[in-house]
N, CA, C and O atoms as a Tripos MOL2 file, in Angstrom:
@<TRIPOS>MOLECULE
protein
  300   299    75     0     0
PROTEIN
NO_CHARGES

@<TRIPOS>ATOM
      1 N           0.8350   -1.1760    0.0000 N.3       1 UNK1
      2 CA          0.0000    0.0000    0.0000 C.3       1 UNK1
      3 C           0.8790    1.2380    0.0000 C.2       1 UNK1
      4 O           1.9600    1.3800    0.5720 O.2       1 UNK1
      5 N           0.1470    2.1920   -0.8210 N.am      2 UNK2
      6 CA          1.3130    3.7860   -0.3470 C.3       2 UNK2
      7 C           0.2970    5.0230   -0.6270 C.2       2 UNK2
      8 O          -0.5870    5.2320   -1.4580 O.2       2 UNK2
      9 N           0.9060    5.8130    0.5790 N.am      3 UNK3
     10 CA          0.0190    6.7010    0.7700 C.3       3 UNK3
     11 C           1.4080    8.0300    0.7780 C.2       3 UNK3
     12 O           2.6180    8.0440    1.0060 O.2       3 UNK3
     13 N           0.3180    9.0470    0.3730 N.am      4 UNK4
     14 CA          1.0780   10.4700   -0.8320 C.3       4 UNK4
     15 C           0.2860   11.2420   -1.4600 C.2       4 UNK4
     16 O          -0.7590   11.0430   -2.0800 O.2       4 UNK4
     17 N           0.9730   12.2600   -1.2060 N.am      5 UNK5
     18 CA          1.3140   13.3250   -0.7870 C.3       5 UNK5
     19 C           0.6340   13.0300    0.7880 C.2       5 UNK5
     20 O          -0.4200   12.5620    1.2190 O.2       5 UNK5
     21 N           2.0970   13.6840    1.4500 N.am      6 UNK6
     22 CA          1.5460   13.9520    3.0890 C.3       6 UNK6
     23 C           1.0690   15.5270    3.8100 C.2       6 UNK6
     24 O           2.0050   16.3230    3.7430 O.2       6 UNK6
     25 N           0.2200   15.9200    4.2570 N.am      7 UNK7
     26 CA          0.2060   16.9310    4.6900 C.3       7 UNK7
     27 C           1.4900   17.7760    5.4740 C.2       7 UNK7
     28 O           2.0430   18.8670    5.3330 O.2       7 UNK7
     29 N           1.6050   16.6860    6.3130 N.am      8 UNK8
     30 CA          2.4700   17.2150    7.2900 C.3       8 UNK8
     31 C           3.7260   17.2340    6.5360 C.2       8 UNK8
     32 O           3.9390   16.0850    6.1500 O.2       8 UNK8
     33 N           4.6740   18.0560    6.1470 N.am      9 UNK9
     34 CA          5.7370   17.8240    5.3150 C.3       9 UNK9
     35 C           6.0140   18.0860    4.3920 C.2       9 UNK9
     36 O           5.3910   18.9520    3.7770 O.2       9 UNK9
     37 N           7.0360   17.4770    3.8950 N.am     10 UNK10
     38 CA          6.6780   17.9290    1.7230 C.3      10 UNK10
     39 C           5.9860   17.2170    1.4270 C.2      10 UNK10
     40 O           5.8600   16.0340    1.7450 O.2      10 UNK10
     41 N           5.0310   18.3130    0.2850 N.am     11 UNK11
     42 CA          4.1050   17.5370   -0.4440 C.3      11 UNK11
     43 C           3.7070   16.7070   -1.1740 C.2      11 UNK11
     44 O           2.6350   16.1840   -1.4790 O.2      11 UNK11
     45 N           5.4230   16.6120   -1.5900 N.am     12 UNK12
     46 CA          5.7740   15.1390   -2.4600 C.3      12 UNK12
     47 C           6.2780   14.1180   -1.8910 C.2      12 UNK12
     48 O           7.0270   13.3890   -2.5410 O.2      12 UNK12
     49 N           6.0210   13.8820   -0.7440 N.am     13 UNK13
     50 CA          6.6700   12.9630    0.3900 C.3      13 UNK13
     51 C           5.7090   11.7230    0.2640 C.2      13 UNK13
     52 O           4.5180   11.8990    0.5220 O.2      13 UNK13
     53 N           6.1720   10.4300   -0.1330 N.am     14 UNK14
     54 CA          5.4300    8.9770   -0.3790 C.3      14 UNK14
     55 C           6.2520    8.1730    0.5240 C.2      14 UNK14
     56 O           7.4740    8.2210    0.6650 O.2      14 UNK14
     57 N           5.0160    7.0950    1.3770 N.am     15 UNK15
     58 CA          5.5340    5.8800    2.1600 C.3      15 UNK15
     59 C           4.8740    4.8350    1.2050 C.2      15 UNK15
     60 O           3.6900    4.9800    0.9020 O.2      15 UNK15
     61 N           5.5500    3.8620    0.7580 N.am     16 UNK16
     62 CA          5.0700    2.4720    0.4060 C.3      16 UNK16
     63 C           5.1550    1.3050    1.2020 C.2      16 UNK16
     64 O           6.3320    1.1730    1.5390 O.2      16 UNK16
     65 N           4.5340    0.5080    1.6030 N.am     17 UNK17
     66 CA          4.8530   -0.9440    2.6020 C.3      17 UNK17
     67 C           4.3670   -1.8030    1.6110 C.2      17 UNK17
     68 O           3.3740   -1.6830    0.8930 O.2      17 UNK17
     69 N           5.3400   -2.8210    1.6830 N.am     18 UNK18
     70 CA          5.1990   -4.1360    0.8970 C.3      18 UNK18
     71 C           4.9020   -5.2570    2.0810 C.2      18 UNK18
     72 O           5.0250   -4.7860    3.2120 O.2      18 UNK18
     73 N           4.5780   -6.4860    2.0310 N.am     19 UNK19
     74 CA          4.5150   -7.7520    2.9670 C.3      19 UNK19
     75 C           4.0140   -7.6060    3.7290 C.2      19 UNK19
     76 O           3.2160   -6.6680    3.7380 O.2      19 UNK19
     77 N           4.1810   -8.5350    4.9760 N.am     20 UNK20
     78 CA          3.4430   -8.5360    6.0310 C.3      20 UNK20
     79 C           3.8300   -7.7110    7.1710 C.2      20 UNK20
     80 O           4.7490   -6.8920    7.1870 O.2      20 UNK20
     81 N           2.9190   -8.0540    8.2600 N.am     21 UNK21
     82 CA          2.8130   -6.3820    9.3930 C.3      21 UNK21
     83 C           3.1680   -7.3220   10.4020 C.2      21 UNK21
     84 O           3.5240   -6.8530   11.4840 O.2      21 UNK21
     85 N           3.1410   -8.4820   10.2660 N.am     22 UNK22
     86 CA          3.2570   -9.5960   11.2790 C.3      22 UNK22
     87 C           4.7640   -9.7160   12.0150 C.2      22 UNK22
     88 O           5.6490   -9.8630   11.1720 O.2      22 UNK22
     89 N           5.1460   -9.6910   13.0980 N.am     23 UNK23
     90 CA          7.0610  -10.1770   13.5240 C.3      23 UNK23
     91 C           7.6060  -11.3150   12.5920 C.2      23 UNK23
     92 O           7.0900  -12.3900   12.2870 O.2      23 UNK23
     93 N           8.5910  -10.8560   12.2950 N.am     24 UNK24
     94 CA          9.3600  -11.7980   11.7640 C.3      24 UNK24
     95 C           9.0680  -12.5700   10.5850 C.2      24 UNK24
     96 O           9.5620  -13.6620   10.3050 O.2      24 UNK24
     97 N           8.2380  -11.9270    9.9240 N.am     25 UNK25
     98 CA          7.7890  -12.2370    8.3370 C.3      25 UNK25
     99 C           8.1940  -10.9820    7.4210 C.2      25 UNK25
    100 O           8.0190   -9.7850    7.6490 O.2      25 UNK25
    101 N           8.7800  -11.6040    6.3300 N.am     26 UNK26
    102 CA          8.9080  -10.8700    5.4320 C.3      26 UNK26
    103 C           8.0550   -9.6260    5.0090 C.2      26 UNK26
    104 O           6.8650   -9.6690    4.6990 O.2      26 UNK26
    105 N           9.1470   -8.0930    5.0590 N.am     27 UNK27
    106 CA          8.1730   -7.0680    4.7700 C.3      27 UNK27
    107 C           9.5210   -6.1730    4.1510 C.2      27 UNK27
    108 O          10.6530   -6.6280    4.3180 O.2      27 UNK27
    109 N           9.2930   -4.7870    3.3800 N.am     28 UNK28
    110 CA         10.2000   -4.1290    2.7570 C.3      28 UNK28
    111 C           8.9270   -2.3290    3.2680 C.2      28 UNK28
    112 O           7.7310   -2.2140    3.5390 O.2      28 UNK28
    113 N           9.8490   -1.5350    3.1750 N.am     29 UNK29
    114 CA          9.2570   -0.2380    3.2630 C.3      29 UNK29
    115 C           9.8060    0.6870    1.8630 C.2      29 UNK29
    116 O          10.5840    0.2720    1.0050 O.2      29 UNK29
    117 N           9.3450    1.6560    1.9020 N.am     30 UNK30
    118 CA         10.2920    2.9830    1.2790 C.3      30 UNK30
    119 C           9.4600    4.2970    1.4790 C.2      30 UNK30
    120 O           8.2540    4.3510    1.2360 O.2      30 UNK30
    121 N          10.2590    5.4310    1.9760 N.am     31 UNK31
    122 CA         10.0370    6.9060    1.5450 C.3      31 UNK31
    123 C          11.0030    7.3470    1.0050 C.2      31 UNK31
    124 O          12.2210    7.1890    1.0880 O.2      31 UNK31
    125 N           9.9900    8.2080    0.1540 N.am     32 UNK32
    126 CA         10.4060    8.7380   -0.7760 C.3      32 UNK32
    127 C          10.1770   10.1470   -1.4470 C.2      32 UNK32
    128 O           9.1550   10.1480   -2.1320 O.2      32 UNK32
    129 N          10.7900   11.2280   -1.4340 N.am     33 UNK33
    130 CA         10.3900   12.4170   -2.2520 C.3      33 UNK33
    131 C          11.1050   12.6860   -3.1800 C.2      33 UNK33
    132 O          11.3180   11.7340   -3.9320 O.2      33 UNK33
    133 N          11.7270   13.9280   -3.5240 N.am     34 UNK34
    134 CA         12.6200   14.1870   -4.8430 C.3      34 UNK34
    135 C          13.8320   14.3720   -4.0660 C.2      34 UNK34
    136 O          14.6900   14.0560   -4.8900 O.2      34 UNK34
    137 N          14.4680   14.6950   -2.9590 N.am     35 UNK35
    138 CA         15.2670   14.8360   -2.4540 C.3      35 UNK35
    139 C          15.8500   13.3620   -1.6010 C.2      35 UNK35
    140 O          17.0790   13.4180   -1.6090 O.2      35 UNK35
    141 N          15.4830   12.3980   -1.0570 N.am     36 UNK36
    142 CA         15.4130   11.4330   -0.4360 C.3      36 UNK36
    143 C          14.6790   10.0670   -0.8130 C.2      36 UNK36
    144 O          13.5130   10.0070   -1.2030 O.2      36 UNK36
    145 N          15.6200    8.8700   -0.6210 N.am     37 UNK37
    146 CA         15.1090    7.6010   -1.0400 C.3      37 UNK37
    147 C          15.5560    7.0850   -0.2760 C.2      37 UNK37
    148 O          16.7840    7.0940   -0.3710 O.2      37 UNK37
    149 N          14.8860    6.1690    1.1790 N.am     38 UNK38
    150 CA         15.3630    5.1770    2.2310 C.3      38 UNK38
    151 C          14.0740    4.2110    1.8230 C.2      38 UNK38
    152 O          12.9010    4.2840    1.4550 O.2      38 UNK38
    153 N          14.9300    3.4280    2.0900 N.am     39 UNK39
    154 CA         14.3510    1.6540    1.9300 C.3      39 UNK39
    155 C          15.0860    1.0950    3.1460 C.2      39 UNK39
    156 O          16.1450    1.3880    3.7010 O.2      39 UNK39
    157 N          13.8860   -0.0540    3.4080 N.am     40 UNK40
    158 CA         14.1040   -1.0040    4.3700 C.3      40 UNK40
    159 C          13.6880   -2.4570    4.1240 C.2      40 UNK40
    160 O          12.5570   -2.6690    4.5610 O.2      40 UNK40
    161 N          14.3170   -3.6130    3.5030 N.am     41 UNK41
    162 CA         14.2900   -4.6890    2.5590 C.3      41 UNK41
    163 C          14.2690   -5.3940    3.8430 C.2      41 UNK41
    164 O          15.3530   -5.0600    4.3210 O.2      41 UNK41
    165 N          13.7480   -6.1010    4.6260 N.am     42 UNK42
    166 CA         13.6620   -7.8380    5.1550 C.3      42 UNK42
    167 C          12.8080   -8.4830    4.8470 C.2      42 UNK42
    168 O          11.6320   -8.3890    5.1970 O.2      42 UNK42
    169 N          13.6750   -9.8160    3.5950 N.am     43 UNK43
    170 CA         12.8330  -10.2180    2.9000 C.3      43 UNK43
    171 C          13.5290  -11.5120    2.7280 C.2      43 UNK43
    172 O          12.9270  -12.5620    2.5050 O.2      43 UNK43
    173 N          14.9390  -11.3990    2.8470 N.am     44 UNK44
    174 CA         15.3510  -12.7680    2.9000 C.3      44 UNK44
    175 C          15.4750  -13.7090    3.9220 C.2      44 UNK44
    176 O          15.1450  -13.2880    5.0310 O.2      44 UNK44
    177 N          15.7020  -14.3920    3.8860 N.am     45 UNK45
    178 CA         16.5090  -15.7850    4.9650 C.3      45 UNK45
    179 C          15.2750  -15.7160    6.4630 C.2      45 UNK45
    180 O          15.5220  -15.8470    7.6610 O.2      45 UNK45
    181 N          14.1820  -15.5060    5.8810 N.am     46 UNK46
    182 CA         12.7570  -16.2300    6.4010 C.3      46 UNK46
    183 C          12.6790  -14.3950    7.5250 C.2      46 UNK46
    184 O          12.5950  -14.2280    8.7420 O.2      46 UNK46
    185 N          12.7410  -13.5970    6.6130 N.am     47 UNK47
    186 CA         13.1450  -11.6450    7.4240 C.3      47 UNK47
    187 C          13.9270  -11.6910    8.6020 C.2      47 UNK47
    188 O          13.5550  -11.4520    9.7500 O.2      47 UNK47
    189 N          15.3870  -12.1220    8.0810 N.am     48 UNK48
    190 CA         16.2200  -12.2760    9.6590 C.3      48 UNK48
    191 C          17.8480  -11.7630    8.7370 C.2      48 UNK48
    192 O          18.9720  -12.1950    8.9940 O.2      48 UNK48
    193 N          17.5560  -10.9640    7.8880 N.am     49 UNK49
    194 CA         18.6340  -10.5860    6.6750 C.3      49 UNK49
    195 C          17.9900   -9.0880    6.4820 C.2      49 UNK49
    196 O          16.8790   -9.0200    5.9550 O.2      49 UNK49
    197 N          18.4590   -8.2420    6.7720 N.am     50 UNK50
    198 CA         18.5070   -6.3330    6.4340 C.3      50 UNK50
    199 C          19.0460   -5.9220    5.4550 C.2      50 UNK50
    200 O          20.2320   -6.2450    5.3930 O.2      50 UNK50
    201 N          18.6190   -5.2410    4.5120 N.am     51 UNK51
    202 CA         18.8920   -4.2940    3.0490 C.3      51 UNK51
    203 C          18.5070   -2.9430    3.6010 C.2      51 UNK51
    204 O          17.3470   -2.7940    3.9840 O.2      51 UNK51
    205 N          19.2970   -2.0250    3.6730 N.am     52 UNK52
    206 CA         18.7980   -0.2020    4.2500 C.3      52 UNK52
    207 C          19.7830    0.1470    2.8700 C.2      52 UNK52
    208 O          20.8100   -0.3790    2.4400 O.2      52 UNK52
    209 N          18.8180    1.4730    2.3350 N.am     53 UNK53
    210 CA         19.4110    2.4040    1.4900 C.3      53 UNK53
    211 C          19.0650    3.5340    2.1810 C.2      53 UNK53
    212 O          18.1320    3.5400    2.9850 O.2      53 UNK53
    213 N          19.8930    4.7120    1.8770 N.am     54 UNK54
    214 CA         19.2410    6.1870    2.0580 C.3      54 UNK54
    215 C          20.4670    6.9410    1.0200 C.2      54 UNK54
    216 O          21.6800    6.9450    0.8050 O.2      54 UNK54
    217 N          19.0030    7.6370    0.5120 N.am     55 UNK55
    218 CA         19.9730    8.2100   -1.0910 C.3      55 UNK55
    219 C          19.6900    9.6180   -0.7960 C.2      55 UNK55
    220 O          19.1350    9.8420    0.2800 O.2      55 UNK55
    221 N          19.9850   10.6450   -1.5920 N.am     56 UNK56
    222 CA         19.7890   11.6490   -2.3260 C.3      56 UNK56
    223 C          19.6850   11.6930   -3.8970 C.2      56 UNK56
    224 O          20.7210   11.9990   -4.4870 O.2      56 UNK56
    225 N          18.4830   11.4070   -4.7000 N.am     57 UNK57
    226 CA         18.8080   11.3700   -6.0160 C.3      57 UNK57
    227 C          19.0530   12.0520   -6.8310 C.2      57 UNK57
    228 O          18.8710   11.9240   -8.0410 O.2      57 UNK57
    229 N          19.4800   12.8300   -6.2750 N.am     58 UNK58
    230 CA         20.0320   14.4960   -6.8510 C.3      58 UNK58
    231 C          21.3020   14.3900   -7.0400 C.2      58 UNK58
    232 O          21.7460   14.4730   -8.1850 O.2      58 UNK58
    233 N          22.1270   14.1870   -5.9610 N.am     59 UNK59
    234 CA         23.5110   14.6660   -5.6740 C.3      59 UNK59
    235 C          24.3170   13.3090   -5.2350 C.2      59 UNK59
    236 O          25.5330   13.4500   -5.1120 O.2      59 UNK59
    237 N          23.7450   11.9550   -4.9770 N.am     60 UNK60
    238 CA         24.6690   10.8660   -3.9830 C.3      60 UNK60
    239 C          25.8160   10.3390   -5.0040 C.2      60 UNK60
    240 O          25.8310   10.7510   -6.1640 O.2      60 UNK60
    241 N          26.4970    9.6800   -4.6640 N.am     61 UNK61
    242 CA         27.4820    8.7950   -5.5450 C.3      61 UNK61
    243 C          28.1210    9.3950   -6.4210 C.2      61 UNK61
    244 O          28.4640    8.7880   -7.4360 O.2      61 UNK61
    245 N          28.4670   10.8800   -6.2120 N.am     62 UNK62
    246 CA         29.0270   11.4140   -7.1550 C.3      62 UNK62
    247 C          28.7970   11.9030   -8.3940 C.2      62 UNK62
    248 O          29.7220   12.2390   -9.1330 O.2      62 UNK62
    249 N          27.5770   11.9840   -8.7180 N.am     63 UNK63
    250 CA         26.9720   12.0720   -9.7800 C.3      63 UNK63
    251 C          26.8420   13.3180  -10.4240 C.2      63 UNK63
    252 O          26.1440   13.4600  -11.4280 O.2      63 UNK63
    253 N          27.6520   14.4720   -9.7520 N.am     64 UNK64
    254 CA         27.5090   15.8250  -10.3890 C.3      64 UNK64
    255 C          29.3980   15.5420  -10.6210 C.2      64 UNK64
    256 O          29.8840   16.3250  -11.4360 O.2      64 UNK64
    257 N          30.1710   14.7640  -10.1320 N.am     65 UNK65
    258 CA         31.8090   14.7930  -10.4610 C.3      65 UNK65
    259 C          31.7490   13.9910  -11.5770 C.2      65 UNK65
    260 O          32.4470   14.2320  -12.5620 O.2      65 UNK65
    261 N          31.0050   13.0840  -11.5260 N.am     66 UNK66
    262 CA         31.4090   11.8650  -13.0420 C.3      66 UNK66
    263 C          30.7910   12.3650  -13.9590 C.2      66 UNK66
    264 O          31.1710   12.0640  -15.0910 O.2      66 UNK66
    265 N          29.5970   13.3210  -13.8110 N.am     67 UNK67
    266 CA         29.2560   14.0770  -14.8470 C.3      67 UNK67
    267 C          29.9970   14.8800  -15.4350 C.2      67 UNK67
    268 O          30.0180   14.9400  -16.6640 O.2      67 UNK67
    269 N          30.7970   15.7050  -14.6000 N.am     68 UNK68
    270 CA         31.7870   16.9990  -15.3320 C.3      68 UNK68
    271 C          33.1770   16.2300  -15.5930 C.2      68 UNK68
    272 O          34.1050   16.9000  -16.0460 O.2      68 UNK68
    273 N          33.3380   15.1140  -15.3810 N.am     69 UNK69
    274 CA         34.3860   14.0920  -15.5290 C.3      69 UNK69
    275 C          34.2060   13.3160  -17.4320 C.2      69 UNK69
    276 O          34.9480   13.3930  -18.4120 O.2      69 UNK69
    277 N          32.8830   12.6410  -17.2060 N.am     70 UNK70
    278 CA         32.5520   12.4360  -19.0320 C.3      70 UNK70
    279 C          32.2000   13.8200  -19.9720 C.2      70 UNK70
    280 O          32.0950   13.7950  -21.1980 O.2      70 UNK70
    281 N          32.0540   14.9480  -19.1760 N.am     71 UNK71
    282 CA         31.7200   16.2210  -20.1710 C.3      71 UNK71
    283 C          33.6160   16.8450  -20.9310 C.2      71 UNK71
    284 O          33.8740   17.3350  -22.0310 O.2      71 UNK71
    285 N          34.3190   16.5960  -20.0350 N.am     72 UNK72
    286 CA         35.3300   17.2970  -20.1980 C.3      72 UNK72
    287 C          36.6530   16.2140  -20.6130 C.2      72 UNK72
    288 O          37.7860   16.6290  -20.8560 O.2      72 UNK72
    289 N          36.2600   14.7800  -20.6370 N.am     73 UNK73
    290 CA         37.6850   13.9120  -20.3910 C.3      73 UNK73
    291 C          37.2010   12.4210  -21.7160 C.2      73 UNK73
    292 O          38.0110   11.6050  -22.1570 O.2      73 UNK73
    293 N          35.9930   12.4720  -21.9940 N.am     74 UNK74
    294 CA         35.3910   11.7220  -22.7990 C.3      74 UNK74
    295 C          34.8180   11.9700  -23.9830 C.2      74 UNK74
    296 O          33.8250   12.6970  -23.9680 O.2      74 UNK74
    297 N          35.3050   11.4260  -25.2930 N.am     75 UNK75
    298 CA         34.7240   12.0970  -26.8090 C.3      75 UNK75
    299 C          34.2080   11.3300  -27.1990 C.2      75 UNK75
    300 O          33.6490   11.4520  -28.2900 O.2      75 UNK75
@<TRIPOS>BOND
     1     1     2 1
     2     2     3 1
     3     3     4 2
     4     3     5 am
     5     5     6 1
     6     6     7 1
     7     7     8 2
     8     7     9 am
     9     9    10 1
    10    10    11 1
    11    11    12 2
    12    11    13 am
    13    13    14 1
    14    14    15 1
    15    15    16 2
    16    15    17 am
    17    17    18 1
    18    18    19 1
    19    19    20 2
    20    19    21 am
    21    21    22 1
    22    22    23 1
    23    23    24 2
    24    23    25 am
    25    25    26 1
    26    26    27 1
    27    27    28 2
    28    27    29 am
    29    29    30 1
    30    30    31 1
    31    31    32 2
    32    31    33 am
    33    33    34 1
    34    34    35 1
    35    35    36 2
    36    35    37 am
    37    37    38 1
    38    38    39 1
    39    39    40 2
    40    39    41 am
    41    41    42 1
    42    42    43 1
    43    43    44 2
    44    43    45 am
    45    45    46 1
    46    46    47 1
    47    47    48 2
    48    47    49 am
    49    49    50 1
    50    50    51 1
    51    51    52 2
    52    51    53 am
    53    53    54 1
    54    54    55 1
    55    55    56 2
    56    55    57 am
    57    57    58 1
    58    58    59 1
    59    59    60 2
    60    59    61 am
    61    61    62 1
    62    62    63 1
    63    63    64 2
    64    63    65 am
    65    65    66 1
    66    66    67 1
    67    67    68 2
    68    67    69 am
    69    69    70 1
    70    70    71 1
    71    71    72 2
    72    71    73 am
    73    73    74 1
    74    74    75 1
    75    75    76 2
    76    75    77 am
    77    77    78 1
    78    78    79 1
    79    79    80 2
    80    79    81 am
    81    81    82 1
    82    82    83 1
    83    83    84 2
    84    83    85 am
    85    85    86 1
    86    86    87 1
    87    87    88 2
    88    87    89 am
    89    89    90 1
    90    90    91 1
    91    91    92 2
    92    91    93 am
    93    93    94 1
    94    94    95 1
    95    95    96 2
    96    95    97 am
    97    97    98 1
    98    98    99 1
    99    99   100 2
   100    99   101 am
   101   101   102 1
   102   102   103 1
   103   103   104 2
   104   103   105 am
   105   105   106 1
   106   106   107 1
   107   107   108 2
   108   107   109 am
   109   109   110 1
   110   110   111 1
   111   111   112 2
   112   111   113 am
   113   113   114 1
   114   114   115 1
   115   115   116 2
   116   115   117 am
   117   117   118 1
   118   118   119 1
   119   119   120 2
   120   119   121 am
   121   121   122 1
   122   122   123 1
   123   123   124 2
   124   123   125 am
   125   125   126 1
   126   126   127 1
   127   127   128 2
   128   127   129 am
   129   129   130 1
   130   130   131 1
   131   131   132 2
   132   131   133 am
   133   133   134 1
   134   134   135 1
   135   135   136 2
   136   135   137 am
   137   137   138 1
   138   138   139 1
   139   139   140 2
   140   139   141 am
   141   141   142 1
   142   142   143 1
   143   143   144 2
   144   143   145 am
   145   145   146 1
   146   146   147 1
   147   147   148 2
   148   147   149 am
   149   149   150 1
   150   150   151 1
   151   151   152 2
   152   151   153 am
   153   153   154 1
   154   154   155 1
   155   155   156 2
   156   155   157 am
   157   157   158 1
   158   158   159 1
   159   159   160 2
   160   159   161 am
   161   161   162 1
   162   162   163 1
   163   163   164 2
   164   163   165 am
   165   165   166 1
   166   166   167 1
   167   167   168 2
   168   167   169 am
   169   169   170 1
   170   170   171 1
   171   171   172 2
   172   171   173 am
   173   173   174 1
   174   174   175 1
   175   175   176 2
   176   175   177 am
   177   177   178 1
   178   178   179 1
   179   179   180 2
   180   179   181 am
   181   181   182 1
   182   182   183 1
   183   183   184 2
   184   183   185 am
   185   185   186 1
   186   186   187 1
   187   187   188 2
   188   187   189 am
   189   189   190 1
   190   190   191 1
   191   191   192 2
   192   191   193 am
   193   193   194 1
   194   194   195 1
   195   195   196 2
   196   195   197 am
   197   197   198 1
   198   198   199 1
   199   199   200 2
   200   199   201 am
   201   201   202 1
   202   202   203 1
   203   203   204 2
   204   203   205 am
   205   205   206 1
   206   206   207 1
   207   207   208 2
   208   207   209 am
   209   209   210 1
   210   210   211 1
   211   211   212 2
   212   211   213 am
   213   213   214 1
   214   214   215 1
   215   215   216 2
   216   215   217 am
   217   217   218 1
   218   218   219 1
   219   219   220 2
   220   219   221 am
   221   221   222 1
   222   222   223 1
   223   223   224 2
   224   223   225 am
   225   225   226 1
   226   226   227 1
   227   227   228 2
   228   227   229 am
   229   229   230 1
   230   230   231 1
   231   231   232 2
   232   231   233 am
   233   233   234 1
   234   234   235 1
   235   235   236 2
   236   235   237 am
   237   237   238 1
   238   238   239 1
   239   239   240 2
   240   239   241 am
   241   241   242 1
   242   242   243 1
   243   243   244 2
   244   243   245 am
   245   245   246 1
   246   246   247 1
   247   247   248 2
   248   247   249 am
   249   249   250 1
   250   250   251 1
   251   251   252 2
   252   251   253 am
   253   253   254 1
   254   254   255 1
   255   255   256 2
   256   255   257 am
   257   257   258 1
   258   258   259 1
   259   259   260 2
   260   259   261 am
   261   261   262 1
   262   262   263 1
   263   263   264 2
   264   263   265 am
   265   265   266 1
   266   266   267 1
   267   267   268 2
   268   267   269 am
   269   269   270 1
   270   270   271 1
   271   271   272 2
   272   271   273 am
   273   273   274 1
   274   274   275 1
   275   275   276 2
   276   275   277 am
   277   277   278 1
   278   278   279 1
   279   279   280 2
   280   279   281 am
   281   281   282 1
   282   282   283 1
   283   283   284 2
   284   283   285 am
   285   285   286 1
   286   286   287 1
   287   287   288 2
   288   287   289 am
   289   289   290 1
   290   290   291 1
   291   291   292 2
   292   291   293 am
   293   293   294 1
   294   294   295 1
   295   295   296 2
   296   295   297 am
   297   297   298 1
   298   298   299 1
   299   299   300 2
@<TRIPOS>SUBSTRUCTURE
     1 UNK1         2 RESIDUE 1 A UNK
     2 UNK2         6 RESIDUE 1 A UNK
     3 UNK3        10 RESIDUE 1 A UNK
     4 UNK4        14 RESIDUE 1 A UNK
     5 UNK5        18 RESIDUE 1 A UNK
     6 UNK6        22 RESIDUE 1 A UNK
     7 UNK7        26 RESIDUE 1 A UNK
     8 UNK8        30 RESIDUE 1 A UNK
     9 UNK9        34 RESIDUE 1 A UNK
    10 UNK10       38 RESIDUE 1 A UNK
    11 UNK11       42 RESIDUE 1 A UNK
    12 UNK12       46 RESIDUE 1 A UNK
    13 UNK13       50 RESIDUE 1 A UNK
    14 UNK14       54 RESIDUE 1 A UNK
    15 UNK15       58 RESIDUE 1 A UNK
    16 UNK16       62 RESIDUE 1 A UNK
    17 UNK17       66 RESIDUE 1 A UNK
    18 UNK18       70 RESIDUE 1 A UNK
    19 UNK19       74 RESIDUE 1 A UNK
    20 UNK20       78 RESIDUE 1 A UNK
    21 UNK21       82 RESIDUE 1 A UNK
    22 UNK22       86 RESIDUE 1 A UNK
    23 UNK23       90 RESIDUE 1 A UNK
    24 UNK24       94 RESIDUE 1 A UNK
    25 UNK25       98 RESIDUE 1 A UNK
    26 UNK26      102 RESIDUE 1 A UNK
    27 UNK27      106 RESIDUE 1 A UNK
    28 UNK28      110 RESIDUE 1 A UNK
    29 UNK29      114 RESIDUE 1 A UNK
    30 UNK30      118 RESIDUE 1 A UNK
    31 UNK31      122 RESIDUE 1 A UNK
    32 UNK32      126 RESIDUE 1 A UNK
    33 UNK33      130 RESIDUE 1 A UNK
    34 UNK34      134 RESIDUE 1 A UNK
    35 UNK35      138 RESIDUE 1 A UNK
    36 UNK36      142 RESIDUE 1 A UNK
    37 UNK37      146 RESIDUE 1 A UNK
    38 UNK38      150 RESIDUE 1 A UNK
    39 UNK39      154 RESIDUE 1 A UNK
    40 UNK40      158 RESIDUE 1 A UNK
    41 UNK41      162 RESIDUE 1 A UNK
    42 UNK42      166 RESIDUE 1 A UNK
    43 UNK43      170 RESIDUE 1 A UNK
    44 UNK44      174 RESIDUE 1 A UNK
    45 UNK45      178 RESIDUE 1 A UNK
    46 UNK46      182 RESIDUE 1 A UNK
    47 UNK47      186 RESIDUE 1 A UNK
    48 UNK48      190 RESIDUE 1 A UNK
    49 UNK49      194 RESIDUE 1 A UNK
    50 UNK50      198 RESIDUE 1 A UNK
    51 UNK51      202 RESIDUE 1 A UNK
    52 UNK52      206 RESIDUE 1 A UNK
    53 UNK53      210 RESIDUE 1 A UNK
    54 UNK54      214 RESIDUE 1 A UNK
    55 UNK55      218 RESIDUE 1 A UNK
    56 UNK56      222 RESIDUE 1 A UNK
    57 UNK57      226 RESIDUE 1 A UNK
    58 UNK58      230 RESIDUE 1 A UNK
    59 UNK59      234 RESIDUE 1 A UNK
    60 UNK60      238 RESIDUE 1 A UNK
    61 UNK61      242 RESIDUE 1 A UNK
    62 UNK62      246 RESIDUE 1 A UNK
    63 UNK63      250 RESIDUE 1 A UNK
    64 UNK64      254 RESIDUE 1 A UNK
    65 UNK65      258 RESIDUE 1 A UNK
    66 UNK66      262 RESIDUE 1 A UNK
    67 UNK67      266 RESIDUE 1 A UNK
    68 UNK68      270 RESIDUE 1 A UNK
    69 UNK69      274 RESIDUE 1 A UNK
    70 UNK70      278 RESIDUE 1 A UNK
    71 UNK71      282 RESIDUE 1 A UNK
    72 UNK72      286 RESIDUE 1 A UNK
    73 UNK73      290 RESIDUE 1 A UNK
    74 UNK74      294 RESIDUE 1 A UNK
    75 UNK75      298 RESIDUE 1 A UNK
């Protein structure tokens, strides 16, 4: 299920939940706006195995240096 736009907050702010609500059963989350992407994956090895992201999809991993890196060094 995902519910979005939130009042409280930015307006482009989305929660999604996947799986179950139950302990110790497989479930995954994510919020998400234009600035921010965290995930929370327990889904493997019967949900006793953790996957966490938290991004910026703007700016993370370097992505404004490897850009001016293939603009200026790559033909």
């Amino acid at each position: 299920m995902t519910w979005g736009p939130q009042a409280s907050g930015s307006e482009q702010l989305c929660f999604a939940w996947a799986g179950s609500t139950e302990p110790h059963r497989p479930h995954y989350y994510r919020v998400q706006d234009p600035r921010l992407l965290a995930e929370y994956d327990n889904t493997q090895r019967y949900a006793n195995h953790v996957h966490t992201v938290w991004r910026d999809p703007h700016s993370d991993f370097g992505r404004d240096l490897l850009a001016a890196h293939y603009a200026t060094s790559h033909h």
